[in-house]
PAPA-838658 format. One record per residue: residue in one letter; residue number from 1; x, y, z of N, C-alpha, C, O in turn. Coordinates in steps of 0.1 Angstrom, whole numbers, plus 5000, padded with zeros to 4 digits. Layout:
// residues N
+---+-----+------+------+------+------+------+------+------+------+------+------+------+------+
: r :   k :  nxx :  nyy :  nzz : caxx : cayy : cazz :  cxx :  cyy :  czz :  oxx :  oyy :  ozz :
+---+-----+------+------+------+------+------+------+------+------+------+------+------+------+
: A : NUM :    X :    Y :    Z :    X :    Y :    Z :    X :    Y :    Z :    X :    Y :    Z :
...
+---+-----+------+------+------+------+------+------+------+------+------+------+------+------+
This chain:
// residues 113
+---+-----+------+------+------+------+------+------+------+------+------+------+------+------+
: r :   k :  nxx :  nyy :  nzz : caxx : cayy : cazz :  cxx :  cyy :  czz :  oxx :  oyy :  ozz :
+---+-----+------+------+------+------+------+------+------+------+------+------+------+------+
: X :   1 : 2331 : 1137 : 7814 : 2324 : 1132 : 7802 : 2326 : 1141 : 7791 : 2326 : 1153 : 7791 :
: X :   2 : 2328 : 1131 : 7778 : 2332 : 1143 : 7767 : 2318 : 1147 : 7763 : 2307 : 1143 : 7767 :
: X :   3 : 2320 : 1157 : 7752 : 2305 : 1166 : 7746 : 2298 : 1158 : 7740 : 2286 : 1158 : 7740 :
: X :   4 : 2306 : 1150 : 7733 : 2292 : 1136 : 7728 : 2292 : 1130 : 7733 : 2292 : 1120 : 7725 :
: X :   5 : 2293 : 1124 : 7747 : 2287 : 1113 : 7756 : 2276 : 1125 : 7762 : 2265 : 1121 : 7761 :
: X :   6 : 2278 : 1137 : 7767 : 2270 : 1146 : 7773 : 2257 : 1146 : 7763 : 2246 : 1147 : 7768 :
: X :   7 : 2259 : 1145 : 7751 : 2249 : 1145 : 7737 : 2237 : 1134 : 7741 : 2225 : 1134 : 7741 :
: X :   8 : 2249 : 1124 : 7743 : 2239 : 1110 : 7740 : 2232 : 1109 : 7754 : 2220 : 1107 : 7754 :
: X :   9 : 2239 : 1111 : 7764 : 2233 : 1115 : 7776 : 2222 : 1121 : 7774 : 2214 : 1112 : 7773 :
: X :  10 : 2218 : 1130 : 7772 : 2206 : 1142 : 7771 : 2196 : 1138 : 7762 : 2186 : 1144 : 7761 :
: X :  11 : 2199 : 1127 : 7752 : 2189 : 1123 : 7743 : 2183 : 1109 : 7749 : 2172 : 1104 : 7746 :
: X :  12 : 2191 : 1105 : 7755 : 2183 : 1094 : 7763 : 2178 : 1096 : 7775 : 2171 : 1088 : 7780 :
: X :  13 : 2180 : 1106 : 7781 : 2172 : 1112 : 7793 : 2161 : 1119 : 7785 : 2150 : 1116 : 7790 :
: X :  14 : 2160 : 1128 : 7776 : 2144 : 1129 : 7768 : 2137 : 1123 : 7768 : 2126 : 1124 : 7773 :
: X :  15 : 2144 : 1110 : 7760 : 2137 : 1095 : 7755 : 2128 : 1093 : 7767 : 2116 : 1093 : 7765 :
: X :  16 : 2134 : 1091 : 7780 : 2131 : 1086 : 7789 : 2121 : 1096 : 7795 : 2112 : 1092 : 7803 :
: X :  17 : 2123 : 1107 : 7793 : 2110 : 1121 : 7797 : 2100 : 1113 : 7791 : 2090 : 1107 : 7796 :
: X :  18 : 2107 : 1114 : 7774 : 2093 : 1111 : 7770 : 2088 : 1100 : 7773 : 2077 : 1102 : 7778 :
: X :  19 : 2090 : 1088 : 7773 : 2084 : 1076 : 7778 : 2079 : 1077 : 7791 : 2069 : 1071 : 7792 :
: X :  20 : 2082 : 1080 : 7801 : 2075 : 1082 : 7812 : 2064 : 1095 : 7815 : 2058 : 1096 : 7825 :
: X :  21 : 2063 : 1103 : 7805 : 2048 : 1108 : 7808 : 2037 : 1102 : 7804 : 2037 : 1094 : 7794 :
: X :  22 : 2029 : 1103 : 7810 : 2014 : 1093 : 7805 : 2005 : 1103 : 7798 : 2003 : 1115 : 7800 :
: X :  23 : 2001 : 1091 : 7787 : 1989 : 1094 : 7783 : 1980 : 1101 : 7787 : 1975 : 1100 : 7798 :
: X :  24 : 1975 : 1112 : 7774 : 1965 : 1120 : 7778 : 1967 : 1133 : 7771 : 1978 : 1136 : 7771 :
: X :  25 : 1959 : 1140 : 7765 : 1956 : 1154 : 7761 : 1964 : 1165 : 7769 : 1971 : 1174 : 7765 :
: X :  26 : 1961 : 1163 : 7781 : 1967 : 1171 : 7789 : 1984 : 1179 : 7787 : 1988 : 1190 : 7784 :
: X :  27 : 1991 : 1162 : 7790 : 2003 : 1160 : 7782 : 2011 : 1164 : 7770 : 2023 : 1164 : 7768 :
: X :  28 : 2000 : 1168 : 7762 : 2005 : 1170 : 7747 : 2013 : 1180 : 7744 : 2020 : 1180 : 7734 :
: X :  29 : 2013 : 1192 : 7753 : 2025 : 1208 : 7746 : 2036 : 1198 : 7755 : 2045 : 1193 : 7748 :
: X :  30 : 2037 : 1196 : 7766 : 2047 : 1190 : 7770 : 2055 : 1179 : 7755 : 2064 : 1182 : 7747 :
: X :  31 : 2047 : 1168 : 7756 : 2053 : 1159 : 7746 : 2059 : 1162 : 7734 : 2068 : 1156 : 7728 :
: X :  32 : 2052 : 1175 : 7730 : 2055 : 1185 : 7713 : 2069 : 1193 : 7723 : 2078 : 1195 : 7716 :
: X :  33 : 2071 : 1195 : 7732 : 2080 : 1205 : 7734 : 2098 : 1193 : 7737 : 2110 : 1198 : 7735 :
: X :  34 : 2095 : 1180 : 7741 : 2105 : 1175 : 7742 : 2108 : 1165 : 7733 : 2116 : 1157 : 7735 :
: X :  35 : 2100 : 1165 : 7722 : 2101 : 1159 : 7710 : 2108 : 1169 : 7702 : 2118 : 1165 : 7695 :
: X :  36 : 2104 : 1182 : 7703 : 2112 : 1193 : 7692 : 2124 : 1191 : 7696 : 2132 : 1187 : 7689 :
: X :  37 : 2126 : 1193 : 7709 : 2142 : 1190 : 7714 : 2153 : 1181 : 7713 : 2165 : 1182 : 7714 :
: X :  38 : 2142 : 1169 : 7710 : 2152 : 1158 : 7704 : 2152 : 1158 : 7689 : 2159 : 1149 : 7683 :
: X :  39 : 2145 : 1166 : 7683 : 2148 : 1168 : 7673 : 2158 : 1177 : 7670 : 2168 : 1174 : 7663 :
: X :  40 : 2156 : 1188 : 7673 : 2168 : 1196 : 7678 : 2179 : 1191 : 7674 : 2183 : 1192 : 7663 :
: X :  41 : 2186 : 1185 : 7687 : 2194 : 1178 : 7691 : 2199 : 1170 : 7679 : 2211 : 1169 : 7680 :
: X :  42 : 2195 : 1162 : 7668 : 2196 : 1151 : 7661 : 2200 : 1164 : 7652 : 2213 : 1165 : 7650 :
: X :  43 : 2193 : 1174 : 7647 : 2200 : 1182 : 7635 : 2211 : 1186 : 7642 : 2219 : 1178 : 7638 :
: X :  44 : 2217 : 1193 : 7650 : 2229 : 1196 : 7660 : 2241 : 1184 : 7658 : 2253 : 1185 : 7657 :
: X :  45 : 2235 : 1175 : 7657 : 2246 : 1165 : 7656 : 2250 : 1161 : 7643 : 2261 : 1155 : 7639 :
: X :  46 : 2239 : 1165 : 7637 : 2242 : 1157 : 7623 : 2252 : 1169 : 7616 : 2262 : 1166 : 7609 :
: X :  47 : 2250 : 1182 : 7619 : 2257 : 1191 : 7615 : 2272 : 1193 : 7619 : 2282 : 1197 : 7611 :
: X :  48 : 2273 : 1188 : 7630 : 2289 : 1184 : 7638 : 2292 : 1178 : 7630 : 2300 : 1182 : 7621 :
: X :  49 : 2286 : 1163 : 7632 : 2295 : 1155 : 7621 : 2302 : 1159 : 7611 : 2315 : 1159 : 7610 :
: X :  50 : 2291 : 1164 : 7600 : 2296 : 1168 : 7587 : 2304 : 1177 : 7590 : 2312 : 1177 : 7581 :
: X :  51 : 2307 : 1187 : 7598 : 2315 : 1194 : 7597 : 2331 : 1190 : 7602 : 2342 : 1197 : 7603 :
: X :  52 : 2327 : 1178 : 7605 : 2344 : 1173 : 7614 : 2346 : 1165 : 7603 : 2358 : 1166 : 7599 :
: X :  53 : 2339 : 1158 : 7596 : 2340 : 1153 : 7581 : 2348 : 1161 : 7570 : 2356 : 1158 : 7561 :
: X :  54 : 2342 : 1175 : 7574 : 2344 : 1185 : 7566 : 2361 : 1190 : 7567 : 2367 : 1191 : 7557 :
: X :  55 : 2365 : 1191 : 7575 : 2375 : 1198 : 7582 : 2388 : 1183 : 7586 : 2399 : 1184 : 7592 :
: X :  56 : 2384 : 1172 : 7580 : 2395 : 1160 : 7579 : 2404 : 1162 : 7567 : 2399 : 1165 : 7556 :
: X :  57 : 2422 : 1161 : 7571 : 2428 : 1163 : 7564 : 2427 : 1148 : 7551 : 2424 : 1136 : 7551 :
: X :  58 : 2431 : 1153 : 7544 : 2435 : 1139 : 7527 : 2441 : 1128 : 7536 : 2440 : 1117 : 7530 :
: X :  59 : 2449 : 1128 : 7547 : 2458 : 1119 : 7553 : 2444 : 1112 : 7563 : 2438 : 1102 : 7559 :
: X :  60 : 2442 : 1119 : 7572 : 2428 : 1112 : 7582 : 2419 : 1105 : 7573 : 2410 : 1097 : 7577 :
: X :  61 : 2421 : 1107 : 7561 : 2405 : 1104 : 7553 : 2407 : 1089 : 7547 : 2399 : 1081 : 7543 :
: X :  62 : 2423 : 1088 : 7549 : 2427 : 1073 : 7544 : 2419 : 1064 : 7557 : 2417 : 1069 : 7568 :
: X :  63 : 2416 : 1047 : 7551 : 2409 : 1038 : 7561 : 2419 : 1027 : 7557 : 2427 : 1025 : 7547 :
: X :  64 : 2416 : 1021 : 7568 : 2426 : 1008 : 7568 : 2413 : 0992 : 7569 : 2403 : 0988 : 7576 :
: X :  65 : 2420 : 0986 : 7555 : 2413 : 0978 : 7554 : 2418 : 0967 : 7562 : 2430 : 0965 : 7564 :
: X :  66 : 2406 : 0958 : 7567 : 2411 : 0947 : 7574 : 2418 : 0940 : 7569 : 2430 : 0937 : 7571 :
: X :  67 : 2406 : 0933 : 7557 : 2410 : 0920 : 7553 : 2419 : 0925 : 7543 : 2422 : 0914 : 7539 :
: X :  68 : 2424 : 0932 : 7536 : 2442 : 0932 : 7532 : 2453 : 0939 : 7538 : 2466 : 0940 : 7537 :
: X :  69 : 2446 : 0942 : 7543 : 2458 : 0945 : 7554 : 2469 : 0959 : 7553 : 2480 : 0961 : 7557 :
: X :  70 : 2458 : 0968 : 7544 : 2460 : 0980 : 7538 : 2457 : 0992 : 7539 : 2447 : 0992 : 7545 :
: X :  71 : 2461 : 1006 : 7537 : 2451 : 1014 : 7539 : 2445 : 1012 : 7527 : 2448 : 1003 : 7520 :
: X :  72 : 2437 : 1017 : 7526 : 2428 : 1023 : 7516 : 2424 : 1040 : 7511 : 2417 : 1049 : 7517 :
: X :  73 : 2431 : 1040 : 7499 : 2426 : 1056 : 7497 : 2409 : 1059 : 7492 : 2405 : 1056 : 7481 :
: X :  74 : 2402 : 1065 : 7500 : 2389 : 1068 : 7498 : 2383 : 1078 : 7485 : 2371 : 1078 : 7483 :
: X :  75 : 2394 : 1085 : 7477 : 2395 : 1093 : 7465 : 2389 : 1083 : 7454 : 2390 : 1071 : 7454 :
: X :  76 : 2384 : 1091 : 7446 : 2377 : 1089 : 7431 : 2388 : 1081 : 7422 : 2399 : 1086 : 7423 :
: X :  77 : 2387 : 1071 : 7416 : 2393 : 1072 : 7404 : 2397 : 1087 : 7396 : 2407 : 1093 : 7397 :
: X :  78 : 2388 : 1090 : 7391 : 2392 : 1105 : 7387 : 2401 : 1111 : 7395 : 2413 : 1111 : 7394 :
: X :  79 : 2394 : 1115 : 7404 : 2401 : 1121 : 7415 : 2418 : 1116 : 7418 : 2427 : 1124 : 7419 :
: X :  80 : 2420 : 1105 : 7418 : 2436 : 1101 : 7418 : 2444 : 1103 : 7406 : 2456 : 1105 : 7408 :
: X :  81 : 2440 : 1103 : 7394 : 2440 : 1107 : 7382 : 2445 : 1119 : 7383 : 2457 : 1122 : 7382 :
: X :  82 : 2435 : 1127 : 7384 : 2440 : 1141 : 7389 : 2453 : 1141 : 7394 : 2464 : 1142 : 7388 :
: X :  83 : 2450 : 1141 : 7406 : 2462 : 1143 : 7415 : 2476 : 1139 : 7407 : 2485 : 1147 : 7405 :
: X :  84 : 2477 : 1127 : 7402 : 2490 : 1121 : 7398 : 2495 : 1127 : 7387 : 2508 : 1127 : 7385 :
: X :  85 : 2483 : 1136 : 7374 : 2487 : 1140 : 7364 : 2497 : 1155 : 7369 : 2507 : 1158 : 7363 :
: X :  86 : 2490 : 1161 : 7380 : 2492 : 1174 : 7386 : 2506 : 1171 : 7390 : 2515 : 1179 : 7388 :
: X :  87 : 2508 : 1159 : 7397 : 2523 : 1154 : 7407 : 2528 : 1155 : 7391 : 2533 : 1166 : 7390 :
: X :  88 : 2528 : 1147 : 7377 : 2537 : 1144 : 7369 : 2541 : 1161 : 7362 : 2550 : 1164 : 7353 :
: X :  89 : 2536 : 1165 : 7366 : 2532 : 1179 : 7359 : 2546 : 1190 : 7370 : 2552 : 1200 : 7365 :
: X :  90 : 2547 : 1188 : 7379 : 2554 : 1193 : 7390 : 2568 : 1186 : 7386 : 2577 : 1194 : 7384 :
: X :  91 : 2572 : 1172 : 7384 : 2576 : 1165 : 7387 : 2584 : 1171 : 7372 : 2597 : 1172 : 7373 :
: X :  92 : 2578 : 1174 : 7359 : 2586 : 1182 : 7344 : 2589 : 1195 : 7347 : 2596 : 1201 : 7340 :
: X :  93 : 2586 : 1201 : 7355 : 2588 : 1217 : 7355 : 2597 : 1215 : 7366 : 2601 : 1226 : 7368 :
: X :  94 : 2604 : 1206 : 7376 : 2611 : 1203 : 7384 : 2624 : 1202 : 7375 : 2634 : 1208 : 7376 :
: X :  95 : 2619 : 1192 : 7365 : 2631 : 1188 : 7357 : 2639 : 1193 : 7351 : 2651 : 1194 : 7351 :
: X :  96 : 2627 : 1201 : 7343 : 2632 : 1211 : 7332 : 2646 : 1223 : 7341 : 2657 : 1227 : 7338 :
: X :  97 : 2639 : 1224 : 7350 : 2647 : 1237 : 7363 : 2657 : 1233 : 7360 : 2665 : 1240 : 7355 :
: X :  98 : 2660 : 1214 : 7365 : 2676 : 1212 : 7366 : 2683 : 1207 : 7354 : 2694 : 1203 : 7355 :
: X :  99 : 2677 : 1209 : 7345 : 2683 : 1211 : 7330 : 2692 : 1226 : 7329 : 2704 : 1228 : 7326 :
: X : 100 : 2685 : 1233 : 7332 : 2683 : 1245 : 7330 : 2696 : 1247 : 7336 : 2707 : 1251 : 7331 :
: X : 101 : 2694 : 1242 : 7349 : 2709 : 1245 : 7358 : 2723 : 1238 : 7346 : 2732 : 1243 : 7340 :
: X : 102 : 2720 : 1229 : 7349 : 2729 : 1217 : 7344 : 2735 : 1228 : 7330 : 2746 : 1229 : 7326 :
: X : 103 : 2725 : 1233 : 7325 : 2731 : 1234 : 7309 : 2736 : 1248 : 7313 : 2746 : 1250 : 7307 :
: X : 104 : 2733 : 1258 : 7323 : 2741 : 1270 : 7326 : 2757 : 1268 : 7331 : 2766 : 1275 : 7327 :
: X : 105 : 2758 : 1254 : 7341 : 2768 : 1252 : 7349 : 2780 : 1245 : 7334 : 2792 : 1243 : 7335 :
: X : 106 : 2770 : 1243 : 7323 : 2780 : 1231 : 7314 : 2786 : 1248 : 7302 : 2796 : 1247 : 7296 :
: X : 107 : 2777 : 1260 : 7301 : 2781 : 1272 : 7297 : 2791 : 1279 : 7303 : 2800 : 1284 : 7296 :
: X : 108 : 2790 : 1279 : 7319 : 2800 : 1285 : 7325 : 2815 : 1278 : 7321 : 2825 : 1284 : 7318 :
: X : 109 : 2812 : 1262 : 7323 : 2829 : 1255 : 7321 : 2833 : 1257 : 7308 : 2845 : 1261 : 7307 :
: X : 110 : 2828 : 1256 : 7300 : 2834 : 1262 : 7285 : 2839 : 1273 : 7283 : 2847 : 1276 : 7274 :
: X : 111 : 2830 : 1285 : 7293 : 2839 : 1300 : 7294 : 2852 : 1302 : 7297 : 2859 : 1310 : 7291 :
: X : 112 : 2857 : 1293 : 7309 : 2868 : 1290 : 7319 : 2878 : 1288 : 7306 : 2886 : 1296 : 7303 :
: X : 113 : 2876 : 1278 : 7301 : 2882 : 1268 : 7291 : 2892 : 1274 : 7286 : 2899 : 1268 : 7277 :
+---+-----+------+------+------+------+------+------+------+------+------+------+------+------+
């Protein structure tokens, strides 16, 4: 069994603690003690989550839509904005480089000449 079926296991065997003690005063540190626990347990998970949330690459984070039959990128407007201005930005200083070449290699042939 993996660690979150073992999870959910253990919160439904609480549940089931708790529902099967009876009523009564007596009962009550018990009941406070496996209630904290399933509380516990709920912050524990909620913290996993976010952290596997946390730790998904830009590629995992895409979803695939049904009904078009697409992924879907989950990013901001802004946020794509971004990115693309930064790509066009790489994409001139890439260029400029093979100018750069281009116009050294068109220097050398006229030396030859």
């Amino acid at each position: 069994m993996s660690k979150k079926g073992r999870i959910t296991k253990s919160k439904q065997l609480l549940g089931q603690a708790l529902n099967a003690l009876p009523e009564g005063s007596t009962l009550s540190a018990v009941r406070t003690h496996i209630s904290r626990a399933m509380n516990e347990m709920a912050i524990i998970e909620k913290r996993r989550n976010k952290k596997s949330e946390d730790t998904m690459t830009p590629r995992e984070k895409w979803e695939f839509d049904i009904s078009t039959g697409t992924m879907v990128n989950p990013l901001t407007a802004k946020q794509q904005v971004d990115v693309l201005s930064q790509i066009d930005q790489m994409i001139s200083s890439e260029q400029g480089k093979i100018n750069e070449l281009q116009n050294k290699g068109q220097d050398n042939e006229t030396l030859l000449d």
